[in-house]
N, C-alpha and C positions, 0 to 999 in steps of 0.2 A: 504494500500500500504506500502510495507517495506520503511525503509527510506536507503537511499544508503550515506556512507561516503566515500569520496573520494579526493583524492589530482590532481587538473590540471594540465599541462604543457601549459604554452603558447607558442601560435602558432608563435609570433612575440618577441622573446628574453626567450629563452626556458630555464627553469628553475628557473624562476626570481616567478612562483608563489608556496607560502609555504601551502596555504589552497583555496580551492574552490567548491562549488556546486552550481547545479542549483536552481535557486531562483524563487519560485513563481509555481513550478512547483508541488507542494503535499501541502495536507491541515492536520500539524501536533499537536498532542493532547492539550488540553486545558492548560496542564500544560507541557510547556516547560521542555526538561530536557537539555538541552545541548544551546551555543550560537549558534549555525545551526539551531535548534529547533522553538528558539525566530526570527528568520530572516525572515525563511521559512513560519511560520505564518502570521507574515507580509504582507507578499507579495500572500497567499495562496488565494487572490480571482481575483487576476492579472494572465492574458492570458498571458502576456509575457514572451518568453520562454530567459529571460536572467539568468544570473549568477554572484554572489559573488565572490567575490575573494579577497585575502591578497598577494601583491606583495613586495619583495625585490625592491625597487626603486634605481638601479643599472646603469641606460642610463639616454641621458640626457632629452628623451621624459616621461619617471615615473618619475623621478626630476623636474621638469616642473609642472607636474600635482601636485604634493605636495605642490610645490611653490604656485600656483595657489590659490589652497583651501585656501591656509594657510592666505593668502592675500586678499581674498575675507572674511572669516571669521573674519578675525581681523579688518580689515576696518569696518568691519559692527560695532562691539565692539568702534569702533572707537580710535582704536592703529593707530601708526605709523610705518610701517615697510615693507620693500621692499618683504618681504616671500621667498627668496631667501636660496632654500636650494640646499647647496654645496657638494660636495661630501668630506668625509674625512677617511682614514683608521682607526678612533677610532671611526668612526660613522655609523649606518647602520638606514635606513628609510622605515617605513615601508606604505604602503599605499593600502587604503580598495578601492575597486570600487563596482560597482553593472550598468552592461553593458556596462562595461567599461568609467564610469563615476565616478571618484573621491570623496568617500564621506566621507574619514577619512585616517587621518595622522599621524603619529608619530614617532620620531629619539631618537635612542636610544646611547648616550655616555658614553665610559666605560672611567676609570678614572685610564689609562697605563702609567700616570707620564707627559703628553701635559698638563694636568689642564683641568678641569670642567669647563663649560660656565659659573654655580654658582657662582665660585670661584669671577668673574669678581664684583657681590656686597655683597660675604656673601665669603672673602675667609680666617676670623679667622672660622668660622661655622665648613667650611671645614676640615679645618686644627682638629681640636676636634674631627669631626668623624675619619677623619683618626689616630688619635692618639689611639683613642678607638679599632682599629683593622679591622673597618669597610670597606668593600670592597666595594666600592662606585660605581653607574653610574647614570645617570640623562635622564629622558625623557622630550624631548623638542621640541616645535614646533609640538604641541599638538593642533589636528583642525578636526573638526565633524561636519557634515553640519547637519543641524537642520532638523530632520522629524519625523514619528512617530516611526520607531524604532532607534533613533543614541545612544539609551541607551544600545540597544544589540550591535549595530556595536561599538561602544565605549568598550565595554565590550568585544568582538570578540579582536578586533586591541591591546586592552590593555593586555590581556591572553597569544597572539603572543609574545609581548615584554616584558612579564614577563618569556617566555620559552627561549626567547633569552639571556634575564641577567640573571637569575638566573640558567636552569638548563647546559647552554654551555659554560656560564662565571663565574659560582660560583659568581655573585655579591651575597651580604646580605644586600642591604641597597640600593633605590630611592631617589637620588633628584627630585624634582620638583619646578621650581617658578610658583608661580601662584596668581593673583591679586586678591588682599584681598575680592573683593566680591564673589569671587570663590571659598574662601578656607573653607568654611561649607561645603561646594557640596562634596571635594572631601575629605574632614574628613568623613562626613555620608556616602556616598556611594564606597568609597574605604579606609577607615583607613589612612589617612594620615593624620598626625601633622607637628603643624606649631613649626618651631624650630629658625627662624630668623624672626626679626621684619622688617614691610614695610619697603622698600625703592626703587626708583625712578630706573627701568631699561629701561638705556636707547635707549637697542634695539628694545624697542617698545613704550618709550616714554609713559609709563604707569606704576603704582606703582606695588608693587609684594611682596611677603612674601616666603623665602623658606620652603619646606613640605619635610618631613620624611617618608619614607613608611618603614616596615622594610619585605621583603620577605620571610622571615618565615611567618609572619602573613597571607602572600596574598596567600601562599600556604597553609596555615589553611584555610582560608574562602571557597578558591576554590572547597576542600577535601570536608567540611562542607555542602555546597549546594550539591554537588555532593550526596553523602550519604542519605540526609534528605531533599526530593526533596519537602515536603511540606513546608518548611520552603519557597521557592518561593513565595508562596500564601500571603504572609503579610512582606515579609521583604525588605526594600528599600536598595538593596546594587546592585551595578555592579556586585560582584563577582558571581548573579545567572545567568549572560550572560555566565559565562565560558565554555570552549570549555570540552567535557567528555572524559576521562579517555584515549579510544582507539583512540581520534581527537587529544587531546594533545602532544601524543606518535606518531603519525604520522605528526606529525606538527615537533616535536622535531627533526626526524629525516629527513626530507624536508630541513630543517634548515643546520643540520651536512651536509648533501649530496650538497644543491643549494652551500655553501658558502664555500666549502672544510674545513672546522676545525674539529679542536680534539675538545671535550668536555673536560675542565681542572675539573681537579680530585678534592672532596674535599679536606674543610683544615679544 
Protein backbone atom coordinates (compact mmCIF):
# COMPACT_ATOMS: atom_id res chain seq x y z
CA UNK A 1 0.00 0.00 0.00
CA UNK A 2 1.55 3.42 -0.82
CA UNK A 3 1.97 5.51 2.08
CA UNK A 4 -0.01 8.95 1.63
CA UNK A 5 1.54 12.23 3.25
CA UNK A 6 -0.63 14.76 4.01
CA UNK A 7 -1.56 17.84 6.01
CA UNK A 8 -5.28 18.20 8.00
CA UNK A 9 -7.57 20.85 8.71
CA UNK A 10 -9.59 20.60 11.80
CA UNK A 11 -13.00 20.46 11.68
CA UNK A 12 -13.27 22.58 15.11
CA UNK A 13 -10.67 25.64 14.92
CA UNK A 14 -9.57 25.39 11.32
CA UNK A 15 -6.08 25.79 10.78
CA UNK A 16 -4.71 25.23 14.02
CA UNK A 17 -3.31 21.63 12.64
CA UNK A 18 0.51 21.92 11.06
CA UNK A 19 0.93 17.87 10.59
CA UNK A 20 -1.43 14.84 10.55
CA UNK A 21 -2.22 11.40 9.32
CA UNK A 22 -4.13 8.40 9.91
CA UNK A 23 -2.72 6.27 12.41
CA UNK A 24 -2.84 2.68 12.74
CA UNK A 25 -4.32 2.43 9.44
CA UNK A 26 -1.11 0.70 7.10
CA UNK A 27 1.58 -1.73 8.22
CA UNK A 28 4.95 0.31 7.28
CA UNK A 29 8.48 -1.26 6.42
CA UNK A 30 10.63 -2.72 9.19
CA UNK A 31 12.93 0.00 8.84
CA UNK A 32 11.21 3.33 9.43
CA UNK A 33 12.36 6.04 7.32
CA UNK A 34 10.51 9.01 8.40
CA UNK A 35 8.66 10.14 12.07
CA UNK A 36 5.18 9.19 10.38
CA UNK A 37 6.86 5.93 9.56
CA UNK A 38 7.94 5.17 13.34
CA UNK A 39 4.16 6.20 14.55
CA UNK A 40 2.38 4.35 11.97
CA UNK A 41 4.14 1.10 12.81
CA UNK A 42 3.09 1.60 16.15
CA UNK A 43 -0.18 1.50 15.85
CA UNK A 44 -0.18 -0.96 12.47
CA UNK A 45 -1.82 -3.91 14.37
CA UNK A 46 -4.67 -1.51 15.96
CA UNK A 47 -8.30 -1.60 14.09
CA UNK A 48 -8.77 1.84 15.18
CA UNK A 49 -9.36 4.15 12.48
CA UNK A 50 -7.91 7.36 14.55
CA UNK A 51 -5.27 10.00 13.68
CA UNK A 52 -2.11 11.89 14.80
CA UNK A 53 -2.00 15.07 14.65
CA UNK A 54 0.55 18.32 15.73
CA UNK A 55 -1.61 21.24 16.64
CA UNK A 56 -0.81 25.08 17.13
CA UNK A 57 -2.42 25.39 20.75
CA UNK A 58 -4.15 28.72 20.00
CA UNK A 59 -7.84 28.59 22.15
CA UNK A 60 -8.37 28.05 25.35
CA UNK A 61 -9.76 24.34 24.91
CA UNK A 62 -5.72 23.08 23.10
CA UNK A 63 -4.25 25.23 26.13
CA UNK A 64 -6.09 23.32 28.47
CA UNK A 65 -5.16 20.06 27.10
CA UNK A 66 -1.38 21.08 27.25
CA UNK A 67 -1.92 22.38 30.60
CA UNK A 68 -3.29 19.11 31.54
CA UNK A 69 -0.59 16.77 30.29
CA UNK A 70 1.96 18.97 31.44
CA UNK A 71 0.52 18.56 35.15
CA UNK A 72 -0.24 15.16 35.01
CA UNK A 73 3.34 14.24 33.85
CA UNK A 74 5.12 16.24 36.36
CA UNK A 75 3.01 15.26 39.34
CA UNK A 76 3.99 11.84 38.42
CA UNK A 77 7.91 13.20 38.44
CA UNK A 78 6.71 14.49 41.59
CA UNK A 79 7.27 18.50 40.78
CA UNK A 80 5.38 21.16 41.93
CA UNK A 81 3.50 23.07 39.46
CA UNK A 82 0.07 24.25 38.44
CA UNK A 83 0.98 23.36 34.33
CA UNK A 84 -0.68 26.28 33.43
CA UNK A 85 0.14 27.31 30.04
CA UNK A 86 -0.64 30.88 29.08
CA UNK A 87 -0.96 32.36 26.00
CA UNK A 88 1.92 34.98 25.19
CA UNK A 89 2.88 36.70 21.76
CA UNK A 90 6.62 35.41 22.20
CA UNK A 91 5.36 32.02 22.67
CA UNK A 92 3.78 29.42 20.49
CA UNK A 93 2.68 25.73 21.97
CA UNK A 94 2.77 23.10 20.30
CA UNK A 95 0.64 19.90 21.18
CA UNK A 96 0.70 16.19 19.77
CA UNK A 97 -2.67 14.13 20.10
CA UNK A 98 -3.42 10.65 18.63
CA UNK A 99 -7.79 10.73 18.66
CA UNK A 100 -7.64 13.55 19.86
CA UNK A 101 -6.11 12.74 23.19
CA UNK A 102 -3.08 14.60 24.38
CA UNK A 103 0.07 12.86 24.35
CA UNK A 104 2.98 15.47 23.92
CA UNK A 105 3.65 19.12 24.43
CA UNK A 106 5.94 21.76 23.96
CA UNK A 107 6.31 25.80 23.95
CA UNK A 108 8.49 27.34 22.14
CA UNK A 109 10.09 31.04 23.34
CA UNK A 110 11.83 33.22 21.14
CA UNK A 111 14.02 35.75 22.97
CA UNK A 112 12.45 39.42 21.04
CA UNK A 113 14.10 41.54 24.03
CA UNK A 114 10.72 40.26 27.02
CA UNK A 115 13.62 37.89 28.57
CA UNK A 116 13.90 34.11 28.44
CA UNK A 117 12.10 32.03 31.25
CA UNK A 118 16.08 30.96 31.63
CA UNK A 119 17.09 34.03 32.24
CA UNK A 120 14.93 33.91 35.74
CA UNK A 121 18.09 31.25 37.28
CA UNK A 122 20.82 31.38 34.71
CA UNK A 123 20.53 35.18 33.47
CA UNK A 124 24.63 35.85 33.52
CA UNK A 125 24.48 32.37 31.05
CA UNK A 126 22.28 34.25 29.14
CA UNK A 127 23.75 37.25 28.84
CA UNK A 128 27.33 35.38 27.25
CA UNK A 129 25.40 33.70 24.75
CA UNK A 130 23.82 36.64 23.61
CA UNK A 131 27.07 38.49 23.76
CA UNK A 132 28.51 35.64 21.50
CA UNK A 133 25.97 36.70 18.67
CA UNK A 134 23.78 33.86 19.49
CA UNK A 135 20.01 34.02 18.52
CA UNK A 136 18.41 32.41 21.26
CA UNK A 137 14.83 30.67 22.09
CA UNK A 138 14.06 28.19 24.66
CA UNK A 139 11.78 25.05 24.62
CA UNK A 140 9.64 24.71 27.74
CA UNK A 141 7.00 22.99 29.36
CA UNK A 142 8.23 19.92 27.61
CA UNK A 143 5.64 16.78 28.60
CA UNK A 144 5.36 13.00 26.74
CA UNK A 145 3.17 10.71 28.09
CA UNK A 146 4.97 7.52 28.51
CA UNK A 147 4.09 4.58 25.90
CA UNK A 148 5.64 2.49 23.57
CA UNK A 149 6.34 5.00 20.89
CA UNK A 150 6.71 8.77 22.84
CA UNK A 151 10.28 8.31 21.58
CA UNK A 152 8.84 8.89 17.94
CA UNK A 153 6.17 11.23 19.15
CA UNK A 154 8.82 13.06 21.12
CA UNK A 155 10.91 13.01 18.04
CA UNK A 156 7.69 14.10 15.79
CA UNK A 157 6.68 17.30 18.33
CA UNK A 158 10.48 18.08 18.70
CA UNK A 159 11.33 18.30 14.41
CA UNK A 160 7.85 20.69 14.41
CA UNK A 161 9.74 23.05 16.88
CA UNK A 162 12.94 22.89 15.56
CA UNK A 163 11.12 24.18 11.85
CA UNK A 164 9.58 26.71 13.94
CA UNK A 165 12.88 28.26 15.50
CA UNK A 166 15.19 27.64 13.27
CA UNK A 167 13.90 27.65 9.74
CA UNK A 168 10.83 30.97 10.36
CA UNK A 169 12.89 32.54 13.08
CA UNK A 170 16.47 32.07 12.01
CA UNK A 171 17.18 31.09 15.86
CA UNK A 172 20.88 29.29 16.19
CA UNK A 173 20.80 28.22 19.48
CA UNK A 174 18.09 26.11 22.25
CA UNK A 175 17.69 26.68 25.71
CA UNK A 176 16.45 24.07 27.69
CA UNK A 177 16.35 23.46 31.74
CA UNK A 178 16.07 20.21 32.44
CA UNK A 179 16.60 18.24 35.95
CA UNK A 180 19.92 16.87 36.29
CA UNK A 181 18.66 13.37 36.16
CA UNK A 182 17.58 14.03 32.65
CA UNK A 183 20.30 15.68 31.24
CA UNK A 184 22.24 12.29 29.89
CA UNK A 185 18.86 11.42 28.15
CA UNK A 186 18.96 14.57 26.37
CA UNK A 187 22.91 14.92 25.68
CA UNK A 188 22.67 11.06 24.06
CA UNK A 189 19.74 11.30 22.40
CA UNK A 190 19.42 14.90 21.19
CA UNK A 191 23.02 16.70 21.59
CA UNK A 192 22.46 19.00 24.04
CA UNK A 193 25.09 20.23 26.68
CA UNK A 194 24.88 21.36 29.90
CA UNK A 195 26.24 24.92 30.14
CA UNK A 196 24.97 26.19 33.74
CA UNK A 197 25.22 24.22 36.81
CA UNK A 198 22.10 22.97 39.10
CA UNK A 199 20.08 25.16 40.73
CA UNK A 200 16.60 25.03 42.45
CA UNK A 201 13.77 26.29 39.93
CA UNK A 202 11.39 27.30 41.52
CA UNK A 203 8.60 26.82 39.04
CA UNK A 204 8.57 23.49 39.76
CA UNK A 205 10.18 23.32 42.93
CA UNK A 206 12.80 20.91 41.56
CA UNK A 207 16.51 21.26 40.62
CA UNK A 208 17.43 21.98 36.98
CA UNK A 209 20.61 22.58 34.86
CA UNK A 210 20.47 24.68 31.65
CA UNK A 211 21.22 22.76 28.16
CA UNK A 212 22.63 24.18 24.98
CA UNK A 213 21.40 22.66 21.71
CA UNK A 214 23.10 24.59 18.85
CA UNK A 215 20.67 24.13 15.51
CA UNK A 216 23.14 23.71 13.17
CA UNK A 217 23.96 20.42 14.71
CA UNK A 218 20.13 19.34 14.93
CA UNK A 219 19.88 20.07 11.29
CA UNK A 220 23.02 17.90 10.69
CA UNK A 221 21.63 14.92 12.59
CA UNK A 222 18.38 15.27 10.97
CA UNK A 223 20.04 15.40 7.19
CA UNK A 224 22.28 12.44 8.49
CA UNK A 225 19.46 9.91 9.39
CA UNK A 226 17.79 11.17 6.49
CA UNK A 227 20.60 10.03 3.91
CA UNK A 228 21.97 6.94 5.75
CA UNK A 229 18.75 5.35 6.64
CA UNK A 230 20.76 2.23 8.01
CA UNK A 231 22.35 4.08 10.59
CA UNK A 232 18.44 3.63 12.38
CA UNK A 233 19.26 0.18 12.91
CA UNK A 234 21.98 0.73 15.80
CA UNK A 235 21.92 4.26 16.70
CA UNK A 236 20.17 5.73 19.87
CA UNK A 237 19.26 9.22 18.88
CA UNK A 238 15.71 11.11 18.40
CA UNK A 239 16.84 12.76 15.46
CA UNK A 240 15.88 9.05 13.45
CA UNK A 241 12.07 10.15 14.57
CA UNK A 242 12.58 13.04 12.12
CA UNK A 243 9.94 14.18 9.88
CA UNK A 244 11.49 13.56 5.62
CA UNK A 245 12.51 15.81 3.52
CA UNK A 246 8.93 16.44 1.51
CA UNK A 247 6.99 16.24 5.50
CA UNK A 248 9.27 18.81 6.65
CA UNK A 249 8.67 21.33 3.80
CA UNK A 250 5.19 20.92 4.01
CA UNK A 251 5.06 21.35 7.68
CA UNK A 252 7.37 24.48 7.12
CA UNK A 253 4.87 25.97 5.13
CA UNK A 254 1.51 24.83 7.21
CA UNK A 255 3.58 26.85 9.63
CA UNK A 256 4.03 30.22 7.39
CA UNK A 257 0.28 29.91 6.19
CA UNK A 258 -1.63 28.79 9.86
CA UNK A 259 0.29 31.63 11.65
CA UNK A 260 0.50 34.45 8.87
CA UNK A 261 4.59 35.21 9.05
CA UNK A 262 7.21 36.01 6.98
CA UNK A 263 10.00 33.78 7.33
CA UNK A 264 13.10 36.26 8.40
CA UNK A 265 15.99 36.10 6.09
CA UNK A 266 19.26 34.80 7.19
CA UNK A 267 22.03 36.70 8.82
Amino acid sequence: MSKKRHLNSDKAGFGSTVFGFPYGLERQQDNPSSAQDALAEGAADSEERSEFKIRLARDALRLESASILIRRRYEWRGYKTDGAVKPRSDFITLVASIANASVATVSVGLDFGGGLLAEELYPDEVQVLRGRGYRLCEFVKLAVDTNSRSNAILGAIFHVAVIYAKRIHNRSHVLVEVNPRHAKFYEVLLGLKVIGEARTNSRVNAPAVLMLLDLEYAGEQISMFRSRSTLRRRERSIYTFAFSEEEEESIYRRLIGTMQLQPQQPT
